[in-house]
C-alpha positions, 0 to 999 in steps of 0.5 A: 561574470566568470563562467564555468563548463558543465557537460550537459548530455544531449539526447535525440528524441528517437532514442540516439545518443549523441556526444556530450557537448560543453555549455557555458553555464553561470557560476551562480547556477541560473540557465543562461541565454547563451547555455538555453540558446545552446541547448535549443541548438542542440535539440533541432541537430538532434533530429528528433521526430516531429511525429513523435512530438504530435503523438506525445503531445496529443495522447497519453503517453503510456499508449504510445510507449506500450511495448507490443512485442510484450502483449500476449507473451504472458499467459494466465495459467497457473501450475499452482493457484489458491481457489477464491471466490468472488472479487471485491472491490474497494471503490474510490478508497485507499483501504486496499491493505484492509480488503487483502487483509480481510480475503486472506482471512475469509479463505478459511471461513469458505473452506471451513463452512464450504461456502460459494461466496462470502465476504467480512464487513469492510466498513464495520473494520474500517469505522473502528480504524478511524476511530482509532487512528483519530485517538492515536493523532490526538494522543501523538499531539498530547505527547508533543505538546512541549514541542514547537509548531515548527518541529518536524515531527508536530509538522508531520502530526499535522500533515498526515493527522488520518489517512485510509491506508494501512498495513497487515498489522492493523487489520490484526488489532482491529479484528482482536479488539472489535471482531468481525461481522459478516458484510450483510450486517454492515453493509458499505456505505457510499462514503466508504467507497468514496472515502476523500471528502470524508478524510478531508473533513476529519483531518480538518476536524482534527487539526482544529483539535489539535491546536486545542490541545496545543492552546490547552498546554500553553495555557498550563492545563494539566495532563487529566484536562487535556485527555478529558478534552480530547474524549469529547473530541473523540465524541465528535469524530465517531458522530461524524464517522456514524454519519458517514458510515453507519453505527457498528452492530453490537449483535447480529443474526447470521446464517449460511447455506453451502455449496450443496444447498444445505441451510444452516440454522440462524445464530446471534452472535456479537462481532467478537463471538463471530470472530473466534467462531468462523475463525479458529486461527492465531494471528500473530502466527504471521511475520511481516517481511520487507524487501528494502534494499536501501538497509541491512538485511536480517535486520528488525525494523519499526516506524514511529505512529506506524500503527493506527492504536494508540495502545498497540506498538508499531508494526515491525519488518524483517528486512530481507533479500528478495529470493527469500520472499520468493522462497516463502511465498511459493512455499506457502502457496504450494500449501493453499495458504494465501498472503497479504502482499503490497507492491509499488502497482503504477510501475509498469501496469498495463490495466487492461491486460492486468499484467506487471511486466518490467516490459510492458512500456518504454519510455526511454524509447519515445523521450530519447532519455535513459531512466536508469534508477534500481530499486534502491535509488527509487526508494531513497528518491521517493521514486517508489514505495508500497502504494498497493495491496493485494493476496498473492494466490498463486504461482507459476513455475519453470522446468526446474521449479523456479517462480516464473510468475505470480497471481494476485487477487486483486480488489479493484472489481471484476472487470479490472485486470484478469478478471479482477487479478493481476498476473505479476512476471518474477522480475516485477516482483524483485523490482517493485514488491515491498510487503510481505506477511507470511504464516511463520511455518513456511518462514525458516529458523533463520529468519524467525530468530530475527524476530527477537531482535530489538526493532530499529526504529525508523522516523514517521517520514521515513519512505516506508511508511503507510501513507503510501499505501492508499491506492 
């Protein structure tokens, strides 16, 4: 059998580098006696420490690589901090992205009625999104239904036919269509807290749909008769959902008292009438910003079914440089105006402190090997892409006014973290912020202009899209 030569670098377990050494190596691509004998040579020369092998194979890992040099470096003071009350805490859900959502807008209900503590209803938002998301599957099947089970884009339907996840966007259309309501009239329930066995039965639920559907089509039925079928299928998904989650409200009764005590008198409102009344504020006064380097920036983007209404369009992004999300966010933050913000958080996380450091654990120290990917490559990988969201409320700076570090308001529970926030240094955010929604008043000409741009459509598999974002 002809050979061929491939350098295969050897690294010593303690973190030395040694010379590249020449294996033999199949033509055919297998690992061969020889090569795995070489290789196995290679590593007992290396002289790694069989300390390190006992610690490894013992214990997490990340405890050995911790960077202790780095514990107590950051502080948890602010120069610039947005006042919030009360951590909340989205349990074992993947709704992160409706809790940022939803504290950025109870800020201005705290401010407005000078509240302690308040808190909107994340499941009364959360049941209408899966309503919703369930008709955009059956709606997405509907208009595939001429293509092959074998289609990647059917493939996709079926794979990821609900999730928990979301982005900013989402939470506007739910709260334009169905409103709000105060916690206390929807209250959690323990499958909205512990959302998997739930999911997992509405996705088995809709597949079977889905099939129907399909059959429905194959056997010449019309348009009229497959949506007929699938308001039926809908029928069953918010029975399942009433059964896990509660009915939401129509109507409710709401009062409040203040910080000073003082008792407001008892209003019946509908969710839609709470709405407008504890929030005098646009929306769409919002732009959503992303940091991809792997496109162009100053550039409109979208993602096909990246919605969860079927008759609302895709969110869109301006795609731009770091710096400028930088630029915005403290400028909002020195205006009291806190942001939805997402972020690749299982990079570099040191829980117990709650701090995001690109210091906080070295691995290439306790393996021997580099990890040498930027931002770009983890993304095209799929090494790395938005897996949480959180409000950005606060800003630390330099001498000369530049981002030192950043607070987040987290939703994982008090005692997660800082007390419920994770303290973020300004390198973390350039290597592992995706996500950014800002008020378009701190947002420059430059970049609103953009926003009239025809959005470039990006496929449902692409490394942007929302199903990692369910932490």
């Amino acid at each position: 059998m002809r050979r061929i030569f491939s350098v295969i670098v050897i690294v010593m377990i303690t973190g030395f580098f040694i010379n590249p050494v020449l294996i033999a190596q199949d033509d055919n691509g297998g690992i061969t006696k020889p090569m795995l004998e070489k290789i196995q040579l290679q590593f007992k020369k290396s002289g790694y420490s069989p300390a390190i092998l006992n610690a490894v194979t013992s214990n997490d890992v990340r405890k050995l690589a911790l960077n202790r040099e780095n514990l107590g470096r950051i502080d948890t003071y602010f120069a610039h901090k947005i006042e919030v009350d009360g951590i909340t805490n989205q349990k074992s859900s993947g709704r992160c992205w409706l809790f940022s959502g939803l504290n950025v807008l109870r800020s201005k209900v705290i401010k407005k009625y000078n509240l302690k503590k308040f808190e909107f209803s994340q499941d009364y938002c959360f049941f209408w999104d899966q309503l919703e998301k369930s008709n955009l599957f059956l709606e997405g099947i509907i208009e595939t239904r001429n293509l092959k089970m074998k289609d990647r884009e059917v493939e996709w339907l079926f794979k990821h036919p609900i999730s928990d996840g979301g982005v900013w966007n989402m939470v506007v259309d739910i709260v334009e269509k169905y409103g709000l309501v105060p916690t206390e009239a929807m209250p959690e329930s323990y499958n909205s807290n512990n959302t998997r066995t739930m999911n997992r039965l509405l996705q088995r639920k809709l597949r079977e749909d889905g099939l129907i559907l399909r059959r429905m089509y194959a056997k010449k039925k019309k348009l009229s008769d497959l949506r007929k079928a699938k308001s039926k299928m809908l029928a069953e998904i918010y029975r399942m959902l009433v059964i896990n989650l509660g009915e939401p409200p129509k109507e409710f009764t709401w009062r409040y008292k203040d910080k000073n005590g003082k008792l407001s008198k008892a209003r019946t409102f509908t969710p839609k009438e709470f709405y407008r009344e504890v929030l005098d504020m646009n929306l769409h006064d919002y732009v959503m910003l992303m940091n991809d380097p792997t496109r162009k920036y100053y550039k409109l983007y979208e993602i096909k079914y990246d919605r969860n209404m079927y008759d609302k369009p895709n969110w869109t992004f301006v795609n731009l440089p770091t710096d400028k999300l930088k630029e915005f966010a403290k400028r909002a933050i020195l205006n009291d105006e806190p942001m939805y913000f997402s972020c690749d958080v299982g990079k570099q996380l040191n829980r117990q402190d709650g701090i995001l450091s690109v210091k906080n654990y070295d691995y290439e120290s306790i393996y021997g090997v580099k990890f040498g990917m930027d931002k770009k490559d983890r993304i095209l990988t799929f090494d790395s892409g938005s897996s949480h969201a959180m409000a950005l409320v606060g800003v630390d700076t330099s001498a000369n006014g530049a981002p030192t570090k950043w607070l987040l308001e987290n939703s994982w529970g008090k005692s997660a973290g800082y007390n419920g926030y994770l303290v973020m240094t300004d390198k973390w955010f350039a290597e592992y912020m995706f996500r950014l929604v800002v008020p378009k008043k701190f947002v420059t000409p430059d970049v609103l202009v953009v926003l009239r741009q025809k959005p470039i459509k990006l496929q449902p598999w692409d490394p942007m899209f929302l199903p990692f974002e369910d932490d």
